[in-house]
C-alpha positions in Angstrom: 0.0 0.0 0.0 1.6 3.3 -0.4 2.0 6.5 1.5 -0.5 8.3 -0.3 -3.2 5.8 0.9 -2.4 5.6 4.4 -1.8 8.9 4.9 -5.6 9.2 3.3 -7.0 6.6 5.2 -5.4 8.0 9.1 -6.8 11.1 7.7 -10.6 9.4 7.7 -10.4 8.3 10.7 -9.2 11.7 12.3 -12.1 12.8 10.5 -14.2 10.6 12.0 -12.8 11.2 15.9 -13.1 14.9 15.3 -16.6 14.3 14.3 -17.7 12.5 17.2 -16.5 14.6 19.6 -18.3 17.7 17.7 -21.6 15.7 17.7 -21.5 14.6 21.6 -20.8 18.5 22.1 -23.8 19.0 19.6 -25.7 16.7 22.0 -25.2 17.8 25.4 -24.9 22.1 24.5 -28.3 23.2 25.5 -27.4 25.8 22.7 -29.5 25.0 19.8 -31.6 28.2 19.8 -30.7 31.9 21.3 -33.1 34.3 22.5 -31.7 37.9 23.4 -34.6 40.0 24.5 -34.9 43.2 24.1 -36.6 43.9 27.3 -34.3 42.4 29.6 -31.0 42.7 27.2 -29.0 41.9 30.6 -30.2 37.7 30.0 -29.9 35.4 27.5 -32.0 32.3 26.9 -30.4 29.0 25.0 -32.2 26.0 24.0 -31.1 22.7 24.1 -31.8 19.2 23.3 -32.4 18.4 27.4 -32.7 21.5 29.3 -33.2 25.0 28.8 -30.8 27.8 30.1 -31.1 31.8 31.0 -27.8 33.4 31.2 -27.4 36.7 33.0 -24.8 39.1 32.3 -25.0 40.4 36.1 -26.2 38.6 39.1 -26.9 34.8 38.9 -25.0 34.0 36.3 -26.4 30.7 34.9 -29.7 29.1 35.6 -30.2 26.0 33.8 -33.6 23.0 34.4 -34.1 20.5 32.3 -37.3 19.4 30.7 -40.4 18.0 32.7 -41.5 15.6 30.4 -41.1 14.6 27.3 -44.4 14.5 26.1 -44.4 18.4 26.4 -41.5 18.5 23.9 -42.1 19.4 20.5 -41.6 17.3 17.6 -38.4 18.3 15.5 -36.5 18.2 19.3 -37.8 14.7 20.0 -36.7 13.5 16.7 -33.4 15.5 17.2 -32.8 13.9 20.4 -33.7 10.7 18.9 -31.2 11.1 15.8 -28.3 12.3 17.6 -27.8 9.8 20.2 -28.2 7.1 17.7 -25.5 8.7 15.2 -23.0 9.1 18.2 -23.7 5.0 18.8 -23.2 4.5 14.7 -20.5 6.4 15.1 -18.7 4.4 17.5 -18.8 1.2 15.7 -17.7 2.3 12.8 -15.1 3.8 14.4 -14.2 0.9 16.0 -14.3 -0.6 12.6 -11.9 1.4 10.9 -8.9 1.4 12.8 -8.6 -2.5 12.8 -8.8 -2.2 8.9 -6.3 0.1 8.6 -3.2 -1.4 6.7 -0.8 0.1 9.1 -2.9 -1.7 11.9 -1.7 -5.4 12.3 -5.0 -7.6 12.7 -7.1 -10.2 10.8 -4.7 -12.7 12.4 -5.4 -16.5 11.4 -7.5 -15.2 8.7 -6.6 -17.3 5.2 -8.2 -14.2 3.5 -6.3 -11.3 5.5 -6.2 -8.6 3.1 -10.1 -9.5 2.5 -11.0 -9.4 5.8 -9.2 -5.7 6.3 -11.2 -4.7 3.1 -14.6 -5.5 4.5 -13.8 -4.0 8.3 -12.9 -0.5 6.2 -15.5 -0.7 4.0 -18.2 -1.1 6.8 -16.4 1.6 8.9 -16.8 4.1 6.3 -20.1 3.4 5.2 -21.2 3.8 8.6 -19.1 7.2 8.7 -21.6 8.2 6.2 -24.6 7.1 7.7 -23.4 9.0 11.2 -23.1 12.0 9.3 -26.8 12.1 7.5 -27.9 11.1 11.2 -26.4 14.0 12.1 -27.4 17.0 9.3 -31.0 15.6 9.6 -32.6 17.0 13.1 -29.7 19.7 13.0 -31.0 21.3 9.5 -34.5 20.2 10.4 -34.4 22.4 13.7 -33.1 25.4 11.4 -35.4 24.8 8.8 -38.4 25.1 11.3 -36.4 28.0 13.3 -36.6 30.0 9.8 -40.2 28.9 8.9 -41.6 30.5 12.3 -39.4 33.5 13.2 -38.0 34.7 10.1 -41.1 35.6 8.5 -41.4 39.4 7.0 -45.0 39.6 7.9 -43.7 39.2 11.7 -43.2 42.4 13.9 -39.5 43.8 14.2 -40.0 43.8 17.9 -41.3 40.1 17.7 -38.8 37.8 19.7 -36.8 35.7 17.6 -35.4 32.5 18.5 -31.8 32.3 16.6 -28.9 29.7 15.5 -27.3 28.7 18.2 -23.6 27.3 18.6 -25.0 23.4 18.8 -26.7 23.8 15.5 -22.6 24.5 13.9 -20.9 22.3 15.5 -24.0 19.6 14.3 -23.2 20.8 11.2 -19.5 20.9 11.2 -20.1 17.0 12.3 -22.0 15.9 9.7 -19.8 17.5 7.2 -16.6 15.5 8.9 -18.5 12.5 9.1 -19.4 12.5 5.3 -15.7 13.3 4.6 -14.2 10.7 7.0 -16.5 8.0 5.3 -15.5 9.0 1.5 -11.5 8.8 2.6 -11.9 5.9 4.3 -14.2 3.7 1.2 -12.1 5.9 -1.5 -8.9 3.8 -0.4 -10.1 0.7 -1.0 -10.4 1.3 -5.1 -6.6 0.8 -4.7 -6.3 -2.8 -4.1 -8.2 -4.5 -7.0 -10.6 -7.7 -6.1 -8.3 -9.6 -8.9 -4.8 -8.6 -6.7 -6.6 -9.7 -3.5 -7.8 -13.3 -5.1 -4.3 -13.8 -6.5 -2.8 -13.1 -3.1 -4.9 -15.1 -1.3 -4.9 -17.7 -3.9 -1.0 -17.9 -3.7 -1.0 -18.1 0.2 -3.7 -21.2 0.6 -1.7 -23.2 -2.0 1.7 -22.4 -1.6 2.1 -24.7 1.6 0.6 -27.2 -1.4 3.2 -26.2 -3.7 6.0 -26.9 -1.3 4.4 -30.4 -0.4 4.4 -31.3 -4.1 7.9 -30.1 -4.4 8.8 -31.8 -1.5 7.5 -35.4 -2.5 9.0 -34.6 -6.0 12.5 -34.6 -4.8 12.0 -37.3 -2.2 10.6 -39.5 -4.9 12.9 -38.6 -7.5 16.0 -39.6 -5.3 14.4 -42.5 -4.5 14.0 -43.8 -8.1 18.1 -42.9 -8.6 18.9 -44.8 -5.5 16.7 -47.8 -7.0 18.8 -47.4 -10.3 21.7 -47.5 -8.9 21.6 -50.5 -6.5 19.8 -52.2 -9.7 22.8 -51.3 -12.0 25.5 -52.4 -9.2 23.6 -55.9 -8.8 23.7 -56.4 -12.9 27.5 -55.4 -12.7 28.2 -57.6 -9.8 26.3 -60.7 -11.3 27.8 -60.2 -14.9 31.4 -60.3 -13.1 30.5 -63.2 -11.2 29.1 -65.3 -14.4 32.2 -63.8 -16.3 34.4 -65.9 -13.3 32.3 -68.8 -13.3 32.7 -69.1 -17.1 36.2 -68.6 -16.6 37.1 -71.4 -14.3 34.8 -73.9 -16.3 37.2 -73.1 -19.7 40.1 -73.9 -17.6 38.8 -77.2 -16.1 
């Protein structure tokens, strides 16, 4: 394998860490949505996934309780909780999946089919890379896309309150972006070993042990056959010196 292709393929799985870690932030900041008042400008209220938060600029400080019940909850945050923790746990396994297919990762041990077996651990790690990441841009562009529907109409009062983007909603964007491009490094590496190059590789390992055994009884049996000749061939010459002497002293008698 060369450089290149490593180097490509540690970069899809940094990716793919990086991308984690901005979706479990995603998940736990109770930062989806901002409201800034403009009656009390000193507070600030955020919007999360589990609890909601007021942040003053004096005083308290932060104030955060988290939700009653879920039933209370509306829709696109019940499906974005749903979503999230689910890509975090697809995330994990493909993770998990990667690194033992990496080709600078020694594993597959025992396995006749080695390369093979590598091939199908990175393809499963990156596909689920991808499937982490549409996980992911799904309740994050669906809360934004419902956020802009309701307070970003121009038919609304300028004084209205306005819930807007909060941090969460970027970094759940950043992560599904990551994930997507963690998955295509990681399955775009395996174009470089052909199907035919792995067959003949594994076809040369199961029958080389074969190949040696043949070899092996070749030589043993070929040896045999020139030790046979030449016992054979020292019998003839013995017996036709003997006859020679027997004929011999008969002559002389």
């Amino acid at each position: 394998m060369e450089q290149s292709f490593c180097s490509l393929e540690l970069l899809g799985v940094f990716f793919s860490v990086v991308a984690w870690v901005c979706s479990l932030a995603s998940t736990l900041t109770p930062s989806w949505l901002n409201l800034n008042s403009d009656l009390l400008p000193s507070e600030n209220y955020y919007l999360g996934l589990w609890m909601t938060c007021v942040i003053q600029d004096m005083g308290d400080g932060q104030e955060c309780r988290f939700y009653d019940s879920m039933l209370d909850l509306p829709g696109d945050i019940m499906l974005a909780r749903a979503l999230m923790c689910v890509a975090l746990a697809v995330g994990v396994i493909g993770l998990l999946l990667s690194i033992p297919g990496l080709h600078l990762v020694k594993s597959c041990h025992g396995q006749v089919e080695d390369l093979r077996c590598k091939r199908g651990l990175r393809i499963a790690g990156g596909v689920l890379c991808l499937v982490s990441g549409i996980l992911v841009l799904v309740p994050v562009s669906t809360v934004a896309h419902n956020t802009v529907l309701q307070f970003f109409d121009e038919a609304l009062p300028d004084m209205l309150e306005r819930w807007e983007f909060g941090e969460a909603l970027f970094c759940g964007w950043a992560a599904g972006l990551l994930y997507l491009l963690a998955g295509s490094l990681i399955d775009h590496t395996q174009h470089h070993v052909p199907l035919s190059s792995l067959s003949l590789h594994n076809w040369i390992i199961t029958h080389s042990s074969s190949f040696q055994k043949e070899d092996t009884h070749k030589v043993f049996h070929f040896r045999a056959q020139k030790s046979f000749r030449e016992v054979i061939t020292s019998l003839v010459t013995d017996l036709t010196a003997l006859n020679s002497a027997l004929c011999t002293d008969k002559s002389e008698t």
